[in-house]
C-alpha positions as CSV (number, residue, x, y, z in Angstrom):
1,X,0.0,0.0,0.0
2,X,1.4,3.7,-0.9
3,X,1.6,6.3,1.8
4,X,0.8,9.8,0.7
5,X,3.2,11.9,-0.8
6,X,2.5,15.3,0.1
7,X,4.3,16.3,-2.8
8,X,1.8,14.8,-5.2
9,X,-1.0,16.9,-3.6
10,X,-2.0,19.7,-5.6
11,X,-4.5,22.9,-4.1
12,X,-6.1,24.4,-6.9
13,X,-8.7,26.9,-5.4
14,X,-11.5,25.2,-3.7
15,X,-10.0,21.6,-5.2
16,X,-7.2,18.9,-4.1
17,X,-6.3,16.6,-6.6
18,X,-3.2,13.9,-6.4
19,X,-0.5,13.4,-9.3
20,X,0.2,14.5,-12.3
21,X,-3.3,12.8,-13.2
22,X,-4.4,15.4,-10.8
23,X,-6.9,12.2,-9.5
24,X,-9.7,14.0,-7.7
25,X,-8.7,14.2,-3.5
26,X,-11.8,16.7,-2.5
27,X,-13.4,19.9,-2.7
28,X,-13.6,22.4,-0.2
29,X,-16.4,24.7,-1.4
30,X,-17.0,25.9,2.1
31,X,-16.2,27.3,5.4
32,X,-15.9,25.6,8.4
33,X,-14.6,23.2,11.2
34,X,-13.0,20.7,8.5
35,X,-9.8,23.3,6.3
36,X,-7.9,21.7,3.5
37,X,-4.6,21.7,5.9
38,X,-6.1,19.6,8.7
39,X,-7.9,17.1,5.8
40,X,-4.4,16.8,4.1
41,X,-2.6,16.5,7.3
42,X,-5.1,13.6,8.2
43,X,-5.1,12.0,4.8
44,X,-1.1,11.7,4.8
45,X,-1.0,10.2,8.4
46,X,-3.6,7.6,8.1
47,X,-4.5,6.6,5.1
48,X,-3.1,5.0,1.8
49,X,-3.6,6.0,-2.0
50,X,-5.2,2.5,-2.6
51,X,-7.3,2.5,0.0
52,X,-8.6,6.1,-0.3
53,X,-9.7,6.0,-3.8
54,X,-10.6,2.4,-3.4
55,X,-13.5,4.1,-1.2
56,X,-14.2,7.0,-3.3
57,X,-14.9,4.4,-6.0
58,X,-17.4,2.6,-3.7
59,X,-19.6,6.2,-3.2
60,X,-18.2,7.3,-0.3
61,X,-17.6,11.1,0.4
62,X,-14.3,12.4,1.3
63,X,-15.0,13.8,4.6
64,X,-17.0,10.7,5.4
65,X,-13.9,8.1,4.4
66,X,-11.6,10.6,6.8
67,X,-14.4,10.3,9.4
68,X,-15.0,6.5,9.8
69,X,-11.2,5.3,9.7
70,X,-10.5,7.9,12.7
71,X,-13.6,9.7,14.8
72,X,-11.3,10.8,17.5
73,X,-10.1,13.0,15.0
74,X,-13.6,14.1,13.3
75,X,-15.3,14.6,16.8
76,X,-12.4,16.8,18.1
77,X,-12.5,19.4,15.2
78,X,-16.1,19.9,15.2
79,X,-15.8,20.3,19.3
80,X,-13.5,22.5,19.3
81,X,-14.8,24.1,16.3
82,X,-18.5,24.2,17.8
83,X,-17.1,24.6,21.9
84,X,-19.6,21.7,23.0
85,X,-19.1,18.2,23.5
86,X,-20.0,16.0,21.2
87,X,-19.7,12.6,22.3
Protein backbone atom coordinates (compact mmCIF):
# COMPACT_ATOMS: atom_id res chain seq x y z
CA UNK A 1 0.00 0.00 0.00
CA UNK A 2 1.40 3.67 -0.90
CA UNK A 3 1.63 6.30 1.76
CA UNK A 4 0.76 9.83 0.70
CA UNK A 5 3.18 11.94 -0.81
CA UNK A 6 2.54 15.35 0.12
CA UNK A 7 4.32 16.31 -2.82
CA UNK A 8 1.84 14.79 -5.23
CA UNK A 9 -1.01 16.88 -3.59
CA UNK A 10 -1.96 19.71 -5.57
CA UNK A 11 -4.50 22.87 -4.05
CA UNK A 12 -6.10 24.38 -6.92
CA UNK A 13 -8.71 26.85 -5.40
CA UNK A 14 -11.52 25.20 -3.72
CA UNK A 15 -10.00 21.59 -5.21
CA UNK A 16 -7.18 18.85 -4.09
CA UNK A 17 -6.30 16.60 -6.57
CA UNK A 18 -3.23 13.88 -6.36
CA UNK A 19 -0.53 13.43 -9.27
CA UNK A 20 0.20 14.54 -12.27
CA UNK A 21 -3.26 12.79 -13.20
CA UNK A 22 -4.44 15.38 -10.81
CA UNK A 23 -6.94 12.15 -9.49
CA UNK A 24 -9.70 13.99 -7.70
CA UNK A 25 -8.73 14.18 -3.48
CA UNK A 26 -11.79 16.71 -2.50
CA UNK A 27 -13.44 19.94 -2.74
CA UNK A 28 -13.58 22.42 -0.17
CA UNK A 29 -16.41 24.68 -1.36
CA UNK A 30 -16.96 25.88 2.06
CA UNK A 31 -16.15 27.28 5.36
CA UNK A 32 -15.93 25.55 8.36
CA UNK A 33 -14.60 23.22 11.19
CA UNK A 34 -13.00 20.72 8.48
CA UNK A 35 -9.81 23.27 6.30
CA UNK A 36 -7.92 21.74 3.54
CA UNK A 37 -4.65 21.73 5.87
CA UNK A 38 -6.13 19.56 8.70
CA UNK A 39 -7.94 17.06 5.77
CA UNK A 40 -4.38 16.76 4.14
CA UNK A 41 -2.64 16.55 7.28
CA UNK A 42 -5.08 13.64 8.17
CA UNK A 43 -5.07 11.98 4.77
CA UNK A 44 -1.13 11.73 4.76
CA UNK A 45 -1.04 10.17 8.36
CA UNK A 46 -3.63 7.60 8.12
CA UNK A 47 -4.46 6.55 5.09
CA UNK A 48 -3.07 4.96 1.84
CA UNK A 49 -3.59 6.03 -2.00
CA UNK A 50 -5.24 2.46 -2.64
CA UNK A 51 -7.26 2.46 -0.02
CA UNK A 52 -8.58 6.08 -0.27
CA UNK A 53 -9.70 5.96 -3.78
CA UNK A 54 -10.58 2.36 -3.41
CA UNK A 55 -13.51 4.07 -1.17
CA UNK A 56 -14.23 7.04 -3.31
CA UNK A 57 -14.93 4.39 -6.02
CA UNK A 58 -17.39 2.65 -3.72
CA UNK A 59 -19.56 6.22 -3.23
CA UNK A 60 -18.20 7.31 -0.29
CA UNK A 61 -17.63 11.13 0.36
CA UNK A 62 -14.31 12.42 1.26
CA UNK A 63 -15.04 13.77 4.57
CA UNK A 64 -17.03 10.67 5.43
CA UNK A 65 -13.95 8.06 4.45
CA UNK A 66 -11.56 10.62 6.78
CA UNK A 67 -14.41 10.30 9.37
CA UNK A 68 -14.96 6.50 9.80
CA UNK A 69 -11.24 5.28 9.70
CA UNK A 70 -10.46 7.95 12.67
CA UNK A 71 -13.60 9.66 14.76
CA UNK A 72 -11.34 10.82 17.46
CA UNK A 73 -10.05 13.01 14.97
CA UNK A 74 -13.60 14.06 13.28
CA UNK A 75 -15.27 14.63 16.76
CA UNK A 76 -12.36 16.81 18.06
CA UNK A 77 -12.45 19.39 15.18
CA UNK A 78 -16.13 19.89 15.22
CA UNK A 79 -15.75 20.34 19.35
CA UNK A 80 -13.55 22.51 19.27
CA UNK A 81 -14.82 24.10 16.30
CA UNK A 82 -18.48 24.15 17.82
CA UNK A 83 -17.08 24.61 21.87
CA UNK A 84 -19.59 21.69 22.97
CA UNK A 85 -19.10 18.20 23.55
CA UNK A 86 -20.01 15.97 21.16
CA UNK A 87 -19.69 12.57 22.29
Amino acid sequence: MTQFNKALINKDGEYVTYGADRKFIARFKHRGPFTKAKFIKELIANHTVEGYFAEMAAGKAPLAILRDANEDWYYNILETFSGKKLR
